[in-house]
C-alpha positions in Angstrom: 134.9 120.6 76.5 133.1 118.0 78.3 129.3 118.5 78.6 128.4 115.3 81.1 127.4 118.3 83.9 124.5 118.7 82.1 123.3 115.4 82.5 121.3 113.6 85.2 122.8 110.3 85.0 125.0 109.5 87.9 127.7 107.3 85.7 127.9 110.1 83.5 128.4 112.8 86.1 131.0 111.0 87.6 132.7 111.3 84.4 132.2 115.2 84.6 135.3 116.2 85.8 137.9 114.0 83.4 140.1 115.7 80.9 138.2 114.0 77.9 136.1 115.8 75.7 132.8 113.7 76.6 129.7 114.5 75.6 126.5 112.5 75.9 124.7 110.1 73.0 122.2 112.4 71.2 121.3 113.7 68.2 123.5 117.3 68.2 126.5 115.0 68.8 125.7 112.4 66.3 125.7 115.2 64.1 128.7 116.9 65.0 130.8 113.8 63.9 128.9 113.2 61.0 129.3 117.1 59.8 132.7 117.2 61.0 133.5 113.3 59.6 135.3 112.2 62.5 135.7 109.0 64.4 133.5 108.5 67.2 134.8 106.8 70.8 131.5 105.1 72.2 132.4 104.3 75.9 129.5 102.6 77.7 129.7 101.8 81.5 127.6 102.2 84.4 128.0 103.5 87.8 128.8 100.4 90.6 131.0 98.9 88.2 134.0 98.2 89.1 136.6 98.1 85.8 135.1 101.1 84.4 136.2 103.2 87.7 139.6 101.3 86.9 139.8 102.4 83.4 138.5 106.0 84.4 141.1 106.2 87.0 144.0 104.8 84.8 143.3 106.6 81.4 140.6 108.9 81.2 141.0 110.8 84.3 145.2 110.8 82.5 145.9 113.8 80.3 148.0 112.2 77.7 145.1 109.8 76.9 142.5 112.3 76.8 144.6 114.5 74.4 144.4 111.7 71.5 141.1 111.2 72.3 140.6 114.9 72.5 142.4 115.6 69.1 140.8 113.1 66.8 137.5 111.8 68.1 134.2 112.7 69.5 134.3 111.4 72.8 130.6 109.8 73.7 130.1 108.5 77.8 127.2 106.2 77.4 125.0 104.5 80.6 124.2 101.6 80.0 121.3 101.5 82.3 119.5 104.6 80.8 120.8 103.0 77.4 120.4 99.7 77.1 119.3 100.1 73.6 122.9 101.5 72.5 124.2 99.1 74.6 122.6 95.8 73.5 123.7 96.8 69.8 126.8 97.9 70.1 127.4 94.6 72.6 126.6 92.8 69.6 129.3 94.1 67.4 132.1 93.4 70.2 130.8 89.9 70.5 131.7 89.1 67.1 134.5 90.9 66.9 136.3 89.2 70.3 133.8 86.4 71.1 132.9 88.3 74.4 131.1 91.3 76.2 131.2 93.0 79.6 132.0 96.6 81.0 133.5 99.0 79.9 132.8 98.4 76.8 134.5 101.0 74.4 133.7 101.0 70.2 135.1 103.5 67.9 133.1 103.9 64.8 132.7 105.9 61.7 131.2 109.4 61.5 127.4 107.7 61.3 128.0 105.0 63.8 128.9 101.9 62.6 131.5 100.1 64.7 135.2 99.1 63.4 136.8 98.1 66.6 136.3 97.5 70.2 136.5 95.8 73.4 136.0 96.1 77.0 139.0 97.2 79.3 142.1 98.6 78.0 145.1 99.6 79.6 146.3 103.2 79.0 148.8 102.7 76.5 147.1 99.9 74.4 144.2 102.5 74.2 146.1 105.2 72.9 148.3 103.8 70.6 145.0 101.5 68.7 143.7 105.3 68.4 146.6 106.5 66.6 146.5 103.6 64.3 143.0 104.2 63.7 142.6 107.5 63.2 145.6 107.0 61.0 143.9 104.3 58.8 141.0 106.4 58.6 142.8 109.4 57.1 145.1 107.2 54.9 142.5 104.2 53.6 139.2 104.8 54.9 138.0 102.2 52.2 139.1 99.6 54.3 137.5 100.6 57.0 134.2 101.4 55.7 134.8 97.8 53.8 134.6 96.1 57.3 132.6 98.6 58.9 129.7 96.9 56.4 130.3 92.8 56.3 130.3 94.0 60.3 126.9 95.7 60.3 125.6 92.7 58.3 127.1 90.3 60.9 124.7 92.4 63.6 122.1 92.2 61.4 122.0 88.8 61.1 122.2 88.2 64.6 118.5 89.9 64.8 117.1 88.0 62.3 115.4 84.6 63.9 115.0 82.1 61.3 112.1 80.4 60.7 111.1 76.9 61.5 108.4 74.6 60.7 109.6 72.1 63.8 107.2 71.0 66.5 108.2 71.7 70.1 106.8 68.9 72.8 107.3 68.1 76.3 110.2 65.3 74.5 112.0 68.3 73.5 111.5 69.6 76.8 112.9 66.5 78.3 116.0 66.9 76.3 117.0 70.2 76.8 116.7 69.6 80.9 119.0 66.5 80.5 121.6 68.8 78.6 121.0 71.5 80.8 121.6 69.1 83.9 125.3 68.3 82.9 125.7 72.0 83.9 125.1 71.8 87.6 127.0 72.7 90.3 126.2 69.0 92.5 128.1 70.5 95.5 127.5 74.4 95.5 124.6 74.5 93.5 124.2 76.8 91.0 126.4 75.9 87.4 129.7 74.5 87.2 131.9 78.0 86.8 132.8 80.9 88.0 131.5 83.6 88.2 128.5 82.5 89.6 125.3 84.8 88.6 122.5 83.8 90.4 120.2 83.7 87.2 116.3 83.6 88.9 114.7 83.5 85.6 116.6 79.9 85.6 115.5 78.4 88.6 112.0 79.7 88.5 111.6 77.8 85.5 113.4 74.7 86.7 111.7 74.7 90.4 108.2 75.0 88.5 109.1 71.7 86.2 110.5 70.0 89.2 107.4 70.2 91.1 104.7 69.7 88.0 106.8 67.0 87.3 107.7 65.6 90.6 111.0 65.4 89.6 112.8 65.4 93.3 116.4 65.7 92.3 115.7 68.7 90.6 113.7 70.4 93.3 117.2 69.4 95.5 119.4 70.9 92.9 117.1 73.9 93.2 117.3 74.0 96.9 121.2 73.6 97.0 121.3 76.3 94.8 119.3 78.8 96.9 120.6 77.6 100.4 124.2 77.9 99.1 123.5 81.4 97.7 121.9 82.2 101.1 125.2 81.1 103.1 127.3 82.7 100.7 129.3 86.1 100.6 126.9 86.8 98.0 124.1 87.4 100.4 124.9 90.6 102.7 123.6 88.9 106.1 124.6 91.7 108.3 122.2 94.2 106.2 120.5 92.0 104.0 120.7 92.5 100.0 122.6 90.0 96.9 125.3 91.1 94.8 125.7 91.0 91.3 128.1 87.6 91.5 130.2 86.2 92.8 133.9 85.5 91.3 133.8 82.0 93.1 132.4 78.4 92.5 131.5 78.6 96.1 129.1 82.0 96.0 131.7 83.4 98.6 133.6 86.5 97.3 131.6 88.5 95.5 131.7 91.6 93.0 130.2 93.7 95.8 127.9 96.2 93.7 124.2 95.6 94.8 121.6 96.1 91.9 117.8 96.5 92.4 117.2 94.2 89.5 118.7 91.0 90.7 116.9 91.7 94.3 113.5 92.8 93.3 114.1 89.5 91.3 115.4 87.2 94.0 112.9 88.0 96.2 110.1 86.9 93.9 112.4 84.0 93.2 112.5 83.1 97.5 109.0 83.4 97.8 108.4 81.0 95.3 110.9 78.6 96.8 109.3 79.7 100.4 105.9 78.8 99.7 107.1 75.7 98.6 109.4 74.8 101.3 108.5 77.1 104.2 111.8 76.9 104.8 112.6 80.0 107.3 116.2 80.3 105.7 114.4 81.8 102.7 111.7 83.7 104.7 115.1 85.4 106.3 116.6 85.9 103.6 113.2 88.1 102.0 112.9 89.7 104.9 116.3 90.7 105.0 116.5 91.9 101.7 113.4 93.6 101.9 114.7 95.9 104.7 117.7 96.7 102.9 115.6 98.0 99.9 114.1 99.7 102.2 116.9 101.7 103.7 119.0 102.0 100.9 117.2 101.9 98.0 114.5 103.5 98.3 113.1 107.5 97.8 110.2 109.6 99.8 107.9 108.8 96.6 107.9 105.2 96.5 110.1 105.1 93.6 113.8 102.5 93.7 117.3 103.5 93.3 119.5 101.6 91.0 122.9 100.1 92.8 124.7 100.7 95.4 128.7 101.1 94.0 131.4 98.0 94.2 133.7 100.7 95.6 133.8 102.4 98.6 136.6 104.4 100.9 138.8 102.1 102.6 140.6 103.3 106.3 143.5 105.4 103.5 140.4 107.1 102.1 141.0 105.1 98.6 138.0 103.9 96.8 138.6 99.9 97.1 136.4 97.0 96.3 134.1 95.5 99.2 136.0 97.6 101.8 132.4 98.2 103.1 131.7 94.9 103.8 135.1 92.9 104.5 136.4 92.0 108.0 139.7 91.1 109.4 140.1 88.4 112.3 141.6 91.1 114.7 138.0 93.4 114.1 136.0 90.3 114.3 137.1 89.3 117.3 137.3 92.2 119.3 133.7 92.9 118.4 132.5 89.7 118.9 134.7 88.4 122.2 133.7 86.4 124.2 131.4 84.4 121.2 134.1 84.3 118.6 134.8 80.9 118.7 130.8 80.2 117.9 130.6 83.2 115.8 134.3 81.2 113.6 132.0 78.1 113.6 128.8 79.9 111.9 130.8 82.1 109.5 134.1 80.3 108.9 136.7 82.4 110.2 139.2 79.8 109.0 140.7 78.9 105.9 136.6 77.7 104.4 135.7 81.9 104.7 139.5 83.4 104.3 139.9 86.0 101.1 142.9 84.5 100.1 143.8 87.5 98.0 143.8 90.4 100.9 143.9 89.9 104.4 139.9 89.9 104.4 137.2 87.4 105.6 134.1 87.5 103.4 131.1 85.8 106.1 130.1 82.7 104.6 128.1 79.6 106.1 128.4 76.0 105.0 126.5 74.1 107.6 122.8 74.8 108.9 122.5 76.4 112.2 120.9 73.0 113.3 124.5 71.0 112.6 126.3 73.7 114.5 123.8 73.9 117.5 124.0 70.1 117.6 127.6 70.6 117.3 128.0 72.7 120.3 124.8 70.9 122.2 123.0 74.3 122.7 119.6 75.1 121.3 118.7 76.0 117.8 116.8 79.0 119.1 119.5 80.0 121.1 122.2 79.8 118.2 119.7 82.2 116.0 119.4 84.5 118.5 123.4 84.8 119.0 123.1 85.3 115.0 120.7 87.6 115.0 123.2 89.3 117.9 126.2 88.7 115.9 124.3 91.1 113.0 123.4 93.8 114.9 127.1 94.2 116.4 128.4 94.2 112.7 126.0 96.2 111.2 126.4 99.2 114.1 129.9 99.2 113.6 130.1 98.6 109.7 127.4 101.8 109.6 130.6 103.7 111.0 132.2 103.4 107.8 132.1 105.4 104.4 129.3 103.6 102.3 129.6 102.6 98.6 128.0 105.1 96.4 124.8 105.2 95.4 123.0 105.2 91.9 120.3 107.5 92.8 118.6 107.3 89.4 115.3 105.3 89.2 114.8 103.2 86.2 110.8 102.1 85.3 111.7 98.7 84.3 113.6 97.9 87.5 111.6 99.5 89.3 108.5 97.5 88.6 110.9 94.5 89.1 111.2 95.0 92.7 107.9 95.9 92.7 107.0 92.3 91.9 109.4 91.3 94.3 107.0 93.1 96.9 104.2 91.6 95.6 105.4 87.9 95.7 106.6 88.5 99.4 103.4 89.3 100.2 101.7 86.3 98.5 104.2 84.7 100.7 104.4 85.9 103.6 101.3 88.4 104.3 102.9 91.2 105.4 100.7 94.1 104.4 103.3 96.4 104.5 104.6 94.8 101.4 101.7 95.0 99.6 101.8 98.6 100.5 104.7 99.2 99.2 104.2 97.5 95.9 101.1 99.8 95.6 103.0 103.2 97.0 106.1 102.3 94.0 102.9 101.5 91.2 101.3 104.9 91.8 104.8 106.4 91.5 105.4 105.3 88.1 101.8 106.0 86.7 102.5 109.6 88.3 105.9 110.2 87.3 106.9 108.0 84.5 103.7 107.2 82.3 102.8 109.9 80.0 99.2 111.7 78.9 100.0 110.6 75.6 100.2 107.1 76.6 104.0 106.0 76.8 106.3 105.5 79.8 109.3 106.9 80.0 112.5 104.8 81.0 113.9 107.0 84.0 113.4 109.7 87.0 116.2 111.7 88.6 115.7 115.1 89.9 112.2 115.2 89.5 112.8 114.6 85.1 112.6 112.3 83.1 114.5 112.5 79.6 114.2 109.0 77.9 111.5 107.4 76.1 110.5 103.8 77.2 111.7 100.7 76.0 110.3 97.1 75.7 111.6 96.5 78.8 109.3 99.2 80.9 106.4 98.2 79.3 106.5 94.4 79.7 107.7 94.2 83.4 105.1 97.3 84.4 102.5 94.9 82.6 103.9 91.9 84.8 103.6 93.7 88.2 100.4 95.6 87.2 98.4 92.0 86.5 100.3 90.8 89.9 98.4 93.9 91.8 95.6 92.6 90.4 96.2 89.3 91.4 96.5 90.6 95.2 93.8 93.2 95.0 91.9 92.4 92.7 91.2 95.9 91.5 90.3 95.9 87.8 92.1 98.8 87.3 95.6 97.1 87.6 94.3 95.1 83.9 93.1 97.7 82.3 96.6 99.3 82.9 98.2 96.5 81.8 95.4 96.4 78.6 96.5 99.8 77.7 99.9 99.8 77.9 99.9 96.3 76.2 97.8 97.7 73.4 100.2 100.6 73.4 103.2 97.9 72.2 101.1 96.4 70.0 101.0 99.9 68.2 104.7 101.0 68.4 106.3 98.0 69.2 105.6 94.7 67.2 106.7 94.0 64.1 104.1 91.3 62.5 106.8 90.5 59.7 109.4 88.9 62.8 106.3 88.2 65.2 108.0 89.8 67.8 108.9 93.1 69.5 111.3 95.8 68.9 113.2 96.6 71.8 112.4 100.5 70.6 109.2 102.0 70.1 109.1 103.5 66.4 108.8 106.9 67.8 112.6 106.7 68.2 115.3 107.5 66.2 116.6 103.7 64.7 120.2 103.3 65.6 122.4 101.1 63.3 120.4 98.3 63.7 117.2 96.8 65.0 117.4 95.2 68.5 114.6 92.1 69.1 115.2 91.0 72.8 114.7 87.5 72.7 117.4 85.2 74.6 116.8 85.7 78.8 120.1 86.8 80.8 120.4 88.2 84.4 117.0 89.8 83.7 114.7 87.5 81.5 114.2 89.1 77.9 111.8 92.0 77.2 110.0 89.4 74.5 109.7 86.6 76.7 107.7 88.6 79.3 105.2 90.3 77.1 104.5 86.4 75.5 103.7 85.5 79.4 101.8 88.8 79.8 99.6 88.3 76.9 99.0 85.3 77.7 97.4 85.8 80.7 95.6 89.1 79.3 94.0 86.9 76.9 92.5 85.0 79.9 91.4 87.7 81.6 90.0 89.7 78.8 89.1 86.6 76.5 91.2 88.2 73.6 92.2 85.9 70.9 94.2 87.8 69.0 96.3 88.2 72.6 96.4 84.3 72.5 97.2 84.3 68.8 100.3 86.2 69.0 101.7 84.7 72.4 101.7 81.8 70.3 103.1 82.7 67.5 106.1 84.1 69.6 106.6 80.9 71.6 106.3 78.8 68.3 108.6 81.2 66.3 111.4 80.8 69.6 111.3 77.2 70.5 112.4 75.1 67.7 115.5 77.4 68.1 116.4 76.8 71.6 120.1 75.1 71.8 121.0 76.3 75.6 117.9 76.4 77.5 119.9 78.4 80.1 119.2 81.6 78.0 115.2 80.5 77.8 113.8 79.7 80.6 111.7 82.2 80.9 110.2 80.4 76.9 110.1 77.4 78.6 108.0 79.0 81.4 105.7 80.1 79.1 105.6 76.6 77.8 104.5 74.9 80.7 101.2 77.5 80.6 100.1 75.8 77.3 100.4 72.3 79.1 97.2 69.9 80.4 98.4 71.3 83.7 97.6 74.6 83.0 94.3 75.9 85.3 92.6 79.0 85.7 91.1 80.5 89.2 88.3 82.5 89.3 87.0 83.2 93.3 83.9 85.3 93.5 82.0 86.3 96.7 82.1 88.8 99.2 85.7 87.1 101.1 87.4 86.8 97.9 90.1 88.5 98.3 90.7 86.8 101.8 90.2 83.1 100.1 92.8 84.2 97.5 95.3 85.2 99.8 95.4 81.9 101.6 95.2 80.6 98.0 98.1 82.4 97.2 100.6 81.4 100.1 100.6 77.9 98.3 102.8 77.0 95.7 100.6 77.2 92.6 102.9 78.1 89.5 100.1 76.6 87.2 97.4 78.7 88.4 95.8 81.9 86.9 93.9 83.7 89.3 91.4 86.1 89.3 88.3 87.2 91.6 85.6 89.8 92.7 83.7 90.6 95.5 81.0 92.2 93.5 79.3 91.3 90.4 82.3 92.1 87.8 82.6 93.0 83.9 85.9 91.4 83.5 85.0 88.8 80.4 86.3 85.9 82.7 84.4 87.1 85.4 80.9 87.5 83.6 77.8 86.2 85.3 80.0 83.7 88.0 79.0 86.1 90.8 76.1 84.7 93.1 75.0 86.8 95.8 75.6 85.7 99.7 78.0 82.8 98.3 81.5 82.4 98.3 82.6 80.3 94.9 85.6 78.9 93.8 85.5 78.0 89.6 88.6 75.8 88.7 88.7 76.3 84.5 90.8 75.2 81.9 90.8 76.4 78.3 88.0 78.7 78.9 85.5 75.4 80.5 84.4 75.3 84.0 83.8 72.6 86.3 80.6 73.4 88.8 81.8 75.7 91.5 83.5 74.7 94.7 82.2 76.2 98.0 84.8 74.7 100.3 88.2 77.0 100.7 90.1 73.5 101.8 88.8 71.7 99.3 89.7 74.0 96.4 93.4 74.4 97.7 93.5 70.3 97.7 92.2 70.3 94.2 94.6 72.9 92.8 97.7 70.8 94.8 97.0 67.5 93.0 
């Protein structure tokens, strides 16, 4: 019968009610089909996606389907948000057995798990007649299949394994892989040259920080294309605020409408960064914006984040249909807006520019600034905002009058401390206290709810429980937020956090024979093969963030071995970068071990207060840290002087003398 009722997971419990036999990835079922020696489906999806609700609706929600699956197989539903670690190794094998990935993705394999086929979608016959054939081959010749069942487990393998290199990696090698990596652009949306468009922050934080150390101007106005084009777009939600996943576009317009916490907590860090830089109020909006919709819709009475909001949501027939939520015809726009709709047409291209040429939708996209409209229409800048800002409101009361997209109400540690950081970095930029707040409300959740007395996190919260052990991925972005607390509080207690969970990886998580981290801790049961995060995607890779975290640990504790093994993981990566698109977050790194590298240390009784102007500049090269107090943090130690307020600029662990000036220490730390 199927057993997904008993789970937690939202994905899986909308696959509750289906006619297939689904049970959920553990160890009883692993053992079922190994006792019983019978082929296993391995179906992994999540909940706002849009082609697994196809596939549910047109084959496993169908009867004849789910009796061959029923007959045969043990039927495994997999999250891939809960399990990224069954995901990431079972995306390998359908990668080199079709040269591609995305969700669904469905694998049948052998009673103890190794894959023979898969793919993604699969229309309802297709499916059901390669599982006859299968299950068929498996009863008849199940030499062959074991046969390739091995040379492809030795394929995966080999994927893990990083090889070796004895290759020097220099700011020439850095120079070449940006002039490579610049053939990719997008010159007139921004963004690269394909579609769909993800937005891909880890990217452009890397490339605005080189940009500006470099004073490379074209770059800085690629990077600024990029994030005003993603701004105008579809992609951003200006009526409520909030970025989808892509879009399907060159020109960010239509997007796939499901709304995850990770790209926002992400893009927000990524637009205060660009603000700070900029002050352009285009990007203040759009943190702003985005911040509220976090609030409202993503966001539980503890502090804790929600997931995604759904693609799908009820259209007027009461069918579940993609961006019905937040598509608009010319008729409703017009009746709303009246009087304004010719202005409103002009802002948002209701014309053939904004038109979703595949239903009778418009998608609200900008492609001029409001200062070329206004001088367009000779009225006021201010004035045009405000009409915007009236335009909003108007949509967003009558869009809240419609059935919302559903909501993944599950809370995930790693994302969470993502949008976190997101917080944090909006407050750097911004100073709005209530973002820092926030940031501390959502750190106290975790430590309360998702970090153990025996010293490991654990990867998710619904209905007050938590059921899976952390992975790489919880540790190193709950280390990156906790030092960013620090950063803005400068309470010690946000490092020796991050120490202690850091030293906890160490322990269960690095392997010193690859100089790298498993993505599981070895308190988990090993699946078919060992998973070492390295290449950066939507989210930038587990290994990559714990280099930058220890890193800066072994500043602010003055921990060699820290150093030691950052470098060895930044030395072991770089000589085997070919598309720097999937390392940016390396190349990040990088820049830290360059001359223009500086540590902050700001002692006195206004520290804090001097760091947060400190911090509304653009300073991607600075390390900060500071006390109001005499302090026993090793990079701290003896620099506090009673009744003065000093500002120590240091690189590679030497000082100059102490700066007194606020002014002047900002100008040195500019140029």
């Amino acid at each position: 019968m199927n057993e997904l009722h008993k789970e937690t997971s939202p994905y899986l419990l909308q696959h509750a009610n289906n006619p297939v036999h689904w049970k959920a990835w553990n160890s009883t079922t692993l053992a079922i089909a190994k006792n019983q020696n019978q082929l296993m489906i391995v179906s992994v999806g999540y909940s706002a996606c849009h082609w697994c609700h196809v596939m549910e609706h047109e084959t496993f929600e169908d009867n004849e389907a789910a009796l061959v699956m029923n007959k045969n197989f043990i039927n495994i539903k997999v999250d891939r948000e809960e399990r990224p670690d069954i995901d990431a190794v079972y995306m390998k094998a359908i990668q080199i057995m079709t040269g591609r990935g995305g969700w669904p993705m469905n694998v049948v394999c052998l009673p103890d798990g190794r894959p023979v086929w898969g793919g993604t979608y699969f229309r309802k016959n297709e499916w059901m007649e390669t599982l006859e054939q299968l299950q068929n081959l498996f009863e008849n010749n199940p030499e062959k299949m074991i046969d390739y069942a091995e040379k492809l487990k030795a394929g995966m393998d080999s994927i893990s394994l990083i090889p070796e290199s004895h290759n020097s990696f220099d700011f020439s090698n850095l120079e070449t892989l940006l002039s490579k990596w610049k053939k990719s652009f997008d010159h007139e949306f921004g963004g690269y040259e394909r579609a769909p468009k993800f937005m891909m922050p880890n990217n452009y934080k890397f490339i605005m920080r080189y940009a500006h150390q470099e004073k490379d101007d074209q770059l800085l106005d690629f990077v600024n294309l990029t994030l005003t084009k993603m701004a105008y777009g579809g992609l951003f939600d200006t009526v409520d605020g909030g970025f989808s996943r892509y879009s399907v576009d060159m020109k960010w317009h239509v997007p796939h409408f499901e709304k995850m916490l990770y790209d926002n907590g992400q893009l927000v860090s990524l637009y205060a960064d660009a603000y700070k830089l900029t002050k352009n109020p285009l990007y203040k909006e759009v943190i702003e914006k985005t911040l509220q919709f976090v609030s409202n819709e993503l966001t539980n009475d503890f502090g804790g984040f929600y997931s995604a909001l759904d693609a799908d949501s009820l259209n007027a027939e009461n069918h579940l249909e993609e961006g019905a939520f937040y598509t608009w015809t010319k008729p409703e726009l017009e009746n709303l807006i009246t009087e304004d709709f010719k202005l409103f047409s002009q802002v948002f291209n209701i014309n053939q520019f904004g038109f979703w040429e595949e239903e009778q939708n418009y998608v609200l996209i900008q492609n001029k600034s409001l200062e070329e409209i206004a001088k367009e229409n000779q009225i006021e800048v201010s004035e045009l905002s405000q009409k915007k800002k009236d335009w909003e409101q108007i949509l967003y009361i009558e869009r809240e009058k419609r059935s919302k997209p559903r909501l993944d109400d599950k809370c995930l540690t790693s994302w969470n401390a993502l949008m976190m950081k997101g917080y944090i970095d909006a407050f750097k930029a911004l100073g709005n206290q209530n973002y820092l707040e926030t940031a501390l409300k959502n750190a106290d959740f975790i430590i309360s709810n998702l970090w153990t007395s025996d010293g490991n996190l654990l990867h998710n919260y619904k209905d007050e429980k938590s059921t899976i052990n952390g992975y790489l991925e919880d540790y190193c972005f709950v280390i990156e937020s906790f030092i960013s607390l620090y950063e803005v509080t400068f309470d010690k207690k946000w490092l020796l956090h991050s120490k202690q969970l850091t030293d906890y990886c160490l322990y269960h998580f690095y392997d010193s024979n690859n100089n790298l981290f498993s993505f599981t801790s070895n308190l988990d049961e090993q699946l078919i093969t060992r998973h070492f995060e390295i290449e950066d995607n939507v989210i930038s890779a587990s290994n990559s963030v714990m280099a930058n975290n220890l890193f800066k640990l072994h500043i602010y504790f003055e921990n060699s071995y820290y150093e030691e093994i950052s470098k060895r993981m930044i030395e072991k990566i770089l000589p085997n970068i070919d598309y720097p698109s999937a390392f940016a977050n390396w190349l990040d790194l990088f820049l830290n071990f360059s001359d223009l590298n500086r540590e902050l240390a700001i002692c006195g009784t206004e520290a804090l207060k001097n760091a947060w102007e400190i911090q509304k500049e653009y300073l991607p090269n600075i390390i900060i840290a500071g006390s109001e107090s005499q302090s026993s943090l090793p990079f701290l130690k003896n620099r506090y002087v009673s009744k003065e307020n000093l500002f120590y600029i240091c690189q590679n662990r030497t000082c100059a003398l102490p700066k007194k000036s606020l002014l002047n220490t900002i100008l040195k730390l500019k140029n």
